[in-house]
C-alpha positions in Angstrom: -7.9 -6.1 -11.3 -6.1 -7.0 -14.3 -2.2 -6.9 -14.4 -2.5 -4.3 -17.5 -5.0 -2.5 -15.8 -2.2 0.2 -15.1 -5.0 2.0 -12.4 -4.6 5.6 -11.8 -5.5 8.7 -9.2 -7.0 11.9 -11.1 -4.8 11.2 -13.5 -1.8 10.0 -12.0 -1.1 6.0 -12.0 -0.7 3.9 -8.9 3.0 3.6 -7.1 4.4 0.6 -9.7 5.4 -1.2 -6.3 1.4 -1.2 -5.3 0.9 -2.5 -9.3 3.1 -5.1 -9.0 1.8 -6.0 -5.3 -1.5 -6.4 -6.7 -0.2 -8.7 -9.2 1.4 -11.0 -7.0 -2.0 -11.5 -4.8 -3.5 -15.2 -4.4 -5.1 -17.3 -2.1 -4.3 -20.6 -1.5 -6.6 -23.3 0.0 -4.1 -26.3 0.3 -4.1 -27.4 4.2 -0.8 -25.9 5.5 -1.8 -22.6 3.8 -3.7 -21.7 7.1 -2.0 -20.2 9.6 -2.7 -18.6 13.2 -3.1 -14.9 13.6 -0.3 -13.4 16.0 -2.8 -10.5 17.1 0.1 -8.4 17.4 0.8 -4.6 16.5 2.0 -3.1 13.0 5.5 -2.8 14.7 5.8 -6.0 16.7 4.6 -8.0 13.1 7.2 -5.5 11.1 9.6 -6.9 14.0 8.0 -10.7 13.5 8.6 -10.2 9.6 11.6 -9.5 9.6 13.1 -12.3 11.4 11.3 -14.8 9.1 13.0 -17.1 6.8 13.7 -14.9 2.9 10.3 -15.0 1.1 7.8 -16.1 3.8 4.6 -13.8 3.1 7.1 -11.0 0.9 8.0 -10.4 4.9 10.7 -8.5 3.3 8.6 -6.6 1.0 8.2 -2.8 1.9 5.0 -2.8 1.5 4.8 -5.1 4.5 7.2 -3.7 6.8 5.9 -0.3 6.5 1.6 -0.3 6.7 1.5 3.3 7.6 3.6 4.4 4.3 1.7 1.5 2.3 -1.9 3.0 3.1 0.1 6.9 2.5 0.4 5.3 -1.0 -2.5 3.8 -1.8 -4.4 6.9 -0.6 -2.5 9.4 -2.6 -2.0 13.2 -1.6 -5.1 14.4 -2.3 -6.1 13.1 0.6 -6.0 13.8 4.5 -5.8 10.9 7.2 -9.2 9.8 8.8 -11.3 11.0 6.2 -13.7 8.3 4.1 -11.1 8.0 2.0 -8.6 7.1 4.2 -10.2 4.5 5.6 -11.3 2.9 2.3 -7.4 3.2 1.5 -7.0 1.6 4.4 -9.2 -1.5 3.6 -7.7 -1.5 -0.1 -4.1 -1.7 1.5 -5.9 -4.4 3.7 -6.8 -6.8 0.8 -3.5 -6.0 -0.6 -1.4 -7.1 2.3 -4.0 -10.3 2.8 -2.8 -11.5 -1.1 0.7 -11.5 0.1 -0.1 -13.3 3.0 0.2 -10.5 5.4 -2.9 -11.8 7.3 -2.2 -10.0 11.2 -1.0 -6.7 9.3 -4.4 -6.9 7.5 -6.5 -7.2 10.5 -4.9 -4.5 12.4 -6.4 -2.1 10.0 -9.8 -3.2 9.9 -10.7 -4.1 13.3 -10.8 -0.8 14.3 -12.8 0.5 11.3 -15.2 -2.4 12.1 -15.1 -3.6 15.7 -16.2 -0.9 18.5 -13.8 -1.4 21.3 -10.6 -1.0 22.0 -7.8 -3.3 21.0 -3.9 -3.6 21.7 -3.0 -4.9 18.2 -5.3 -2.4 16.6 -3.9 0.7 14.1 -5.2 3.2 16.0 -8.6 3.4 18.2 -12.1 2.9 17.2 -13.8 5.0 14.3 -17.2 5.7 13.7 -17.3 5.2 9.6 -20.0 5.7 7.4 -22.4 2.4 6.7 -20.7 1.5 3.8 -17.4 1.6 4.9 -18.1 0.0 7.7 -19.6 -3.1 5.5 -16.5 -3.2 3.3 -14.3 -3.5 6.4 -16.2 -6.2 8.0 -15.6 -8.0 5.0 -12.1 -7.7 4.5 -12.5 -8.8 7.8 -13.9 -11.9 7.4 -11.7 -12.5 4.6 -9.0 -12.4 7.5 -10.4 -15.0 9.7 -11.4 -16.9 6.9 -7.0 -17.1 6.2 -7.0 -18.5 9.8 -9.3 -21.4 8.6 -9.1 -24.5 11.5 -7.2 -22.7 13.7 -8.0 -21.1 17.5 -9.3 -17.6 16.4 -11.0 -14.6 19.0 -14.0 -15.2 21.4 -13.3 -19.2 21.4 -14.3 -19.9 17.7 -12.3 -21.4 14.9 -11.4 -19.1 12.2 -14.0 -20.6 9.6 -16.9 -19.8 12.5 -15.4 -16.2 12.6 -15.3 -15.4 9.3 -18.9 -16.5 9.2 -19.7 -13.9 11.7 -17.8 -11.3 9.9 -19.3 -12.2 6.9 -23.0 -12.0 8.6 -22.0 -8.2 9.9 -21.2 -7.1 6.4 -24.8 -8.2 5.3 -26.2 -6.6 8.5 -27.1 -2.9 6.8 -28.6 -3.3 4.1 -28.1 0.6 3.2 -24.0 -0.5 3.8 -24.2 -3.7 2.1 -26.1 -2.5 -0.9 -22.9 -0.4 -1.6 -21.0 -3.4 -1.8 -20.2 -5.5 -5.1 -22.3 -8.3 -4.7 -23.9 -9.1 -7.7 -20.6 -8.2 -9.3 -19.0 -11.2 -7.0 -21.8 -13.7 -7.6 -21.9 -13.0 -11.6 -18.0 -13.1 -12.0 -18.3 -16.7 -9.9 -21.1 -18.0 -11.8 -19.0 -17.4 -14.9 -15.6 -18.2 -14.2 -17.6 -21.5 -13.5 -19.9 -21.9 -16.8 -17.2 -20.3 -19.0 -13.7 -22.1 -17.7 -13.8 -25.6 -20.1 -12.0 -27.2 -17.1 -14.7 -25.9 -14.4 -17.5 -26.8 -16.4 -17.3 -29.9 -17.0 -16.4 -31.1 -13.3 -19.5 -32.3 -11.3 -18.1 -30.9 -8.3 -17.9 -27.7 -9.5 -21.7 -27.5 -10.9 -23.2 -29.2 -8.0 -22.1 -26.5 -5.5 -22.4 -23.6 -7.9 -25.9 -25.2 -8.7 -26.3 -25.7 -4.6 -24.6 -22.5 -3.3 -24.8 -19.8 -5.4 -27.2 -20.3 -8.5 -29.9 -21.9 -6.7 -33.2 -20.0 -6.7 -34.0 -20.6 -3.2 -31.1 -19.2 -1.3 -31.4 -17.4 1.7 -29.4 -14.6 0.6 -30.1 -14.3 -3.4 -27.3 -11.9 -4.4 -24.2 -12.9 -2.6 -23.4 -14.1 0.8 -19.3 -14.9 1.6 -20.6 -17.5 3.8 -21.2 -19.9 1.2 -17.5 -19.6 0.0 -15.9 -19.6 3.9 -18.4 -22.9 4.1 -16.6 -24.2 0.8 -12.6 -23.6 2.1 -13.7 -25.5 5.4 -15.6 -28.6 3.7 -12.4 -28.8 1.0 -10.0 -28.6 3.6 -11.8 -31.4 6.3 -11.8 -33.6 3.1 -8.4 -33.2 2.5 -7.5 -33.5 6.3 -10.1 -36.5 7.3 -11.4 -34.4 9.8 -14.9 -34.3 8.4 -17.6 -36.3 10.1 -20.2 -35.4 7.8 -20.7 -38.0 5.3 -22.2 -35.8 2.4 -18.8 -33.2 2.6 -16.9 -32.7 -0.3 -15.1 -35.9 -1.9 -10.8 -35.9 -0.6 -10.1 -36.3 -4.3 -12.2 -33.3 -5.6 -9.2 -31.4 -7.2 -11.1 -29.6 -9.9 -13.3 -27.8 -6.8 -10.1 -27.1 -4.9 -8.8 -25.3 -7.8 -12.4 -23.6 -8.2 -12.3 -22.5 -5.0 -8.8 -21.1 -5.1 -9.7 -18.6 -8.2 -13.4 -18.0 -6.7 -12.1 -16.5 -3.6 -9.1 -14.5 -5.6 -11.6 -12.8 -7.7 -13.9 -12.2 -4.9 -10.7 -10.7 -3.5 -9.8 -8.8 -6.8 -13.3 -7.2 -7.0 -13.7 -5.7 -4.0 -9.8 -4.5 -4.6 -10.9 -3.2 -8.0 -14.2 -1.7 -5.9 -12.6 0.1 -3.3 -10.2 1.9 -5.2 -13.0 2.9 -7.1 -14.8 4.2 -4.5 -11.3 6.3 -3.7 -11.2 7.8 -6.9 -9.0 5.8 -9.2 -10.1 5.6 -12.8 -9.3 2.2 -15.2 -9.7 -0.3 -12.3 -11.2 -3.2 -14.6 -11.1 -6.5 -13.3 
């Protein structure tokens, strides 16, 4: 979603705090960007946050500190709690929260959109959504775990592995998944790599576009998020030495790193831009 994009509800323009949240979204891939998940509650992070140092994750952004009122924001009054639309807001609030770094506060909203059981740090209990919600929050989902990156993650996996998994579940339904963005994802990637002078002309950057997404013989032909959660993981053993596979990415590919950086932003931004679509907001051009 563009900055100018000024997105609005029937009518009626997005909170500017929620505009200028967007805005601020990114993704770093640089090593020490990773981070553990707490797997805490919305109030024990709001307490976390608020005794971090001035600035860490916009802990003392509003936004963060209150979820509940965030997702009463993005979802607007024409709608009532625990309808579709709710939990899609909930997922859009998700993503937003996840730009600003907000990684534990993201997960608590889609786990229990997305996982069936019960779980302490949760928002609430289980829901049975429909199949396409259900895809979209097991996404955002792996997009979580894909934050935690190297580190200890749920069920004895790294994060990388887990976001894998999460990213696998999205694709499950193909009735869900089909509601999903894909080509939309894959197209902006392809050109953000052909059309960005700096981009194109790296080797790095063609071989695994060439290799990961362009190729005619993938396994998944449209998009698959695994192929990106596969990139942040060989870019950041390169840049820690902690690969021992001797045909990972170079330590000194910088061009790919910054690649990677705006590939998984925009895949970010579109399925932003996609789910407030799906909620009714109108102008929500990438």
């Amino acid at each position: 979603m563009s900055a100018s994009a000024s997105p609005s509800f029937r009518g009626r323009k997005l909170p500017p705090s929620i505009v200028e949240a967007i805005q601020r979204m990114e993704m770093p891939l640089s090593p020490d960007s990773y981070a553990n998940l707490y797997y805490k509650s919305l109030p024990e992070m709001s307490e976390i946050r608020r005794n971090q140092p001035t600035g860490a994750t916009y802990s003392n952004s509003p936004l963060v500190q209150d979820v509940v009122g965030t997702i009463a924001l993005v979802r607007g009054d024409g709608y009532a709690e625990n309808t579709t639309e709710d939990y899609l807001s909930r997922c859009a609030t998700g993503l937003i929260l996840l730009g600003l770094g907000a990684s534990d506060e993201a997960h608590d909203l889609v786990s229990p959109l997305s996982w069936p059981n019960e779980l302490p740090f949760a928002y609430g209990p289980p829901v049975a959504v429909p199949e396409h919600v259900l895809c979209l929050a097991s996404y955002v989902h792996a997009l979580v775990h894909r934050r935690e990156g190297p580190h200890p993650s749920e069920f004895g996996m790294k994060g990388f592995a887990n976001a894998d998994y999460w990213a696998g579940s999205a694709l499950r339904s193909p009735d869900g998944a089909e509601a999903l963005p894909l080509e939309e994802i894959r197209a902006s990637i392809v050109t953000l790599a052909t059309q960005h002078a700096s981009y194109s002309q790296d080797k790095d950057v063609q071989d695994w576009v060439q290799q990961s997404v362009s190729g005619v013989d993938l396994q998944f032909p449209v998009w698959d998020p695994r192929v990106l959660n596969e990139l942040c993981s060989d870019l950041y053993n390169a840049s820690t030495n902690t690969s021992t596979n001797s045909n990972t990415i170079g330590s000194n590919s910088t061009k790919l790193q910054e690649f990677a950086e705006q590939a998984v932003l925009t895949e970010m931004r579109i399925l932003l831009k996609h789910t407030l679509l799906a909620i009714g907001y109108e102008d929500c051009s990438a």
